[in-house]
C-alpha positions as CSV (number, residue, x, y, z in Angstrom):
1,X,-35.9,13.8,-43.9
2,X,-33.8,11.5,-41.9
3,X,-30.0,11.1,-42.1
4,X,-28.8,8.1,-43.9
5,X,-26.7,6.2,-41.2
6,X,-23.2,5.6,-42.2
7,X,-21.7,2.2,-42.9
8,X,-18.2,2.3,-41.5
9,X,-15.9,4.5,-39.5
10,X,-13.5,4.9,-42.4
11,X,-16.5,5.8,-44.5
12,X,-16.8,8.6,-42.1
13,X,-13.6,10.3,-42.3
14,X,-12.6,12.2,-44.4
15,X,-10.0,11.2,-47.4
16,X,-5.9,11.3,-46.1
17,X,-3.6,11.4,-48.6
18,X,-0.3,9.2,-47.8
19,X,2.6,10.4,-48.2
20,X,4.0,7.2,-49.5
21,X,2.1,5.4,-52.2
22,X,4.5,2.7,-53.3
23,X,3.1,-0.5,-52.1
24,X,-0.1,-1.7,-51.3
25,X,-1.4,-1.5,-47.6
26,X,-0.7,-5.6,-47.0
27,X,2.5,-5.4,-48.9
28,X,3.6,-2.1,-46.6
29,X,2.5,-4.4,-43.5
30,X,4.3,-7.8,-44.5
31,X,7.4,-5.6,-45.1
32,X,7.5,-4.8,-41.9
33,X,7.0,-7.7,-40.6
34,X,10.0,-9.4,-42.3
35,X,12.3,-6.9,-40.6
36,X,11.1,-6.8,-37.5
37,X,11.4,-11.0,-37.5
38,X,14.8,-10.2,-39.0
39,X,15.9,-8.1,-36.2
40,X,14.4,-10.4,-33.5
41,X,15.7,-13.5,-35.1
42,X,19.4,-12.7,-33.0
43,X,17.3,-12.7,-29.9
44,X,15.0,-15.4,-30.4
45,X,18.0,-17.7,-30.5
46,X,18.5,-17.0,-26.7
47,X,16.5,-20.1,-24.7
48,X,14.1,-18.2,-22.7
49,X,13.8,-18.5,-19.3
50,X,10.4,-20.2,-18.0
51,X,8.3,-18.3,-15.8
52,X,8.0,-20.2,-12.8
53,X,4.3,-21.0,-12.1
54,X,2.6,-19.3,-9.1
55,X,0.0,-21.5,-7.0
56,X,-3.3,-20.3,-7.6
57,X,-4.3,-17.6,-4.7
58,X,-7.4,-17.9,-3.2
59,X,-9.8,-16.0,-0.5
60,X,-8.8,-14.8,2.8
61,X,-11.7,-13.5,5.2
62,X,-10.8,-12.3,8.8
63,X,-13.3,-11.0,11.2
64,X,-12.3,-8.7,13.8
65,X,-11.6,-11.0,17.2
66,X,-9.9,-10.0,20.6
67,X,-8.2,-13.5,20.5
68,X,-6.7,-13.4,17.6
69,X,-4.5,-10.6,18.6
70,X,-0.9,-12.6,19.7
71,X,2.3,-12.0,20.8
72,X,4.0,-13.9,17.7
73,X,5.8,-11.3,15.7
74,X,8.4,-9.7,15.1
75,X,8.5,-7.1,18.0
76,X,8.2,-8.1,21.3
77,X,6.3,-4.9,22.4
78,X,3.5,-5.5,20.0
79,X,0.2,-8.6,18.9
80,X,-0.4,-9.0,15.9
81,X,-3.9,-9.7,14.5
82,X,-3.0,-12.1,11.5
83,X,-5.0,-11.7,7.8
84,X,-4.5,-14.7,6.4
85,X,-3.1,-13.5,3.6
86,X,0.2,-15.0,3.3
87,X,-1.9,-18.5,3.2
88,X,-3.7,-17.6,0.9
89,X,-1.4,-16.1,-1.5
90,X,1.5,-19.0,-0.8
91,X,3.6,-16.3,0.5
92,X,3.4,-13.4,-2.1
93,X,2.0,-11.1,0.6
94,X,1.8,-11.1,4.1
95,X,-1.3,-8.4,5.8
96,X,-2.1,-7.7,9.7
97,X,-3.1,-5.7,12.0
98,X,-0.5,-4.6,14.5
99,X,-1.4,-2.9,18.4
100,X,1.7,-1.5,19.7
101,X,1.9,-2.0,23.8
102,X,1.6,1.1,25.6
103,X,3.0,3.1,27.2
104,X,5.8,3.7,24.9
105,X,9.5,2.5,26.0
106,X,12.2,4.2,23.7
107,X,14.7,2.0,25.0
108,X,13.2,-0.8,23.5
109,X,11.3,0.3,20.4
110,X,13.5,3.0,18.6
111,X,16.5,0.7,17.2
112,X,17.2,1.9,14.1
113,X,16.9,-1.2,11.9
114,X,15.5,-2.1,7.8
115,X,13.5,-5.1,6.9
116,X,15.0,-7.0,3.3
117,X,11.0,-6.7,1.6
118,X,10.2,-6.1,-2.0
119,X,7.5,-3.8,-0.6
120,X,6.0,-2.1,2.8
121,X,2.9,-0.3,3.5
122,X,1.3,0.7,6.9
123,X,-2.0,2.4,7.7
124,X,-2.8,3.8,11.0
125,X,-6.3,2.8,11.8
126,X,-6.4,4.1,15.3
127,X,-4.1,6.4,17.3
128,X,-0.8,7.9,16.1
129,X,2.7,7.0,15.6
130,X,6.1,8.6,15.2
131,X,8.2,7.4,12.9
132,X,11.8,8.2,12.0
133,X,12.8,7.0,8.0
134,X,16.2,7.7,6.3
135,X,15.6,11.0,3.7
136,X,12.4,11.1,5.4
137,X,13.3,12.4,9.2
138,X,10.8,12.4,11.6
139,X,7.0,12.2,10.6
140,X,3.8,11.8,12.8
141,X,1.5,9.8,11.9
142,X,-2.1,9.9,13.1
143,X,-5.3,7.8,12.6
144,X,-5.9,7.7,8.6
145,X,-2.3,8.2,7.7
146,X,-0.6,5.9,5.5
147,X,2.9,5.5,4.1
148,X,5.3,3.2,2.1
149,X,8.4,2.3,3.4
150,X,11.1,1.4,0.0
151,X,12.7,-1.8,0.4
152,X,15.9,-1.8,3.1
153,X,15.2,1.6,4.0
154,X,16.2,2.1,7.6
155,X,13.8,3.2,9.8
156,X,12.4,3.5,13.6
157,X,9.7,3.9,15.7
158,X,10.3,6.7,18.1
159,X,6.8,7.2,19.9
160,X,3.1,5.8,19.7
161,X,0.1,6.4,21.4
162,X,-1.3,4.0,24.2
163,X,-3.8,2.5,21.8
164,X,-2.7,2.8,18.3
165,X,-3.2,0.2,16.0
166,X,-1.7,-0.7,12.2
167,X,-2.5,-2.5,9.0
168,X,0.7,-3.7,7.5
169,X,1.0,-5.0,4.1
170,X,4.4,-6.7,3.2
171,X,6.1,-8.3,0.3
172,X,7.1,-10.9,0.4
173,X,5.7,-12.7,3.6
174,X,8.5,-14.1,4.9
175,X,11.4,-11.6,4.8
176,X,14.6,-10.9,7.1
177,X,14.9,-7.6,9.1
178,X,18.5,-6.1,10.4
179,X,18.9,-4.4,13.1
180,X,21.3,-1.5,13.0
181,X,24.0,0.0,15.4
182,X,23.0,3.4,16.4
């Protein structure tokens, strides 16, 4: 004999008895309403602020080419492979691909300095990196590491492979960095 099907979920379940019987479900509901509008109603005096529209994003291919590599950026020991991603997001985000110049010169790469970004993230994709970050202290950082760097956090780069290459996602794309007495 087959099972009769049934018709709703609150069929299905067993009856609850409330503990509170007072009013009627919609009268129970509408009462809340009116004091929740009541309690807003100070607030909802307050203009509200208008969200300034973004400019609608749109796609950003980049296929891998030596030439595209440049030395444009913000260090002078490194090229910079750009993703087009600042472009294409008018700004919200900047993404490249970063080969530091080997060998390594302390002199010139380890200044202690912070960038003023709402967020940082770098992935090494080839080689290794060491890295100095304030709380943090000295970390290596090999192919397939990643990390996020909190906004103004000061930092350096104390040592890198001869052929070590990053992916570096920043927000927003155009952002200042300070360099810091050591």
């Amino acid at each position: 004999m087959a099972k009769k099907k049934v018709a709703s979920r609150a069929a299905a379940q067993p009856a609850v008895k409330k503990k509170w019987s007072g009013h009627k479900t919609t009268a129970k509901s509408s009462a809340r309403k009116t004091i929740k509008s009541k309690a807003r109603g100070v607030a909802a005096t307050k203009p509200k602020l208008a969200k300034k529209a973004r400019p609608k994003q749109r796609i950003a291919i980049s296929h891998h080419r030596e030439e595209d590599f440049k030395a444009d950026g913000l260090r002078t020991y490194a090229k910079y492979r750009d993703l087009g991603i600042a472009d294409a997001t008018h700004g919200l985000a900047q993404a490249h691909v970063i080969r530091l110049q080997g060998p390594c010169n302390p002199a010139e790469v380890s200044k202690l300095h912070y960038h003023d970004v709402e967020f940082q993230m770098v992935y090494v994709l080839k080689g290794w990196v060491k890295t100095y970050m304030e709380g943090q202290g000295e970390t290596l950082m090999k192919e397939g590491s990643a990390w996020t760097q909190p906004p103004r956090i000061k930092h350096l780069i104390m040592d890198y492979s001869d052929d070590v290459e990053l992916l570096e996602v920043i927000l927003p794309a155009e952002f200042k960095t300070v360099e810091l007495a050591s």
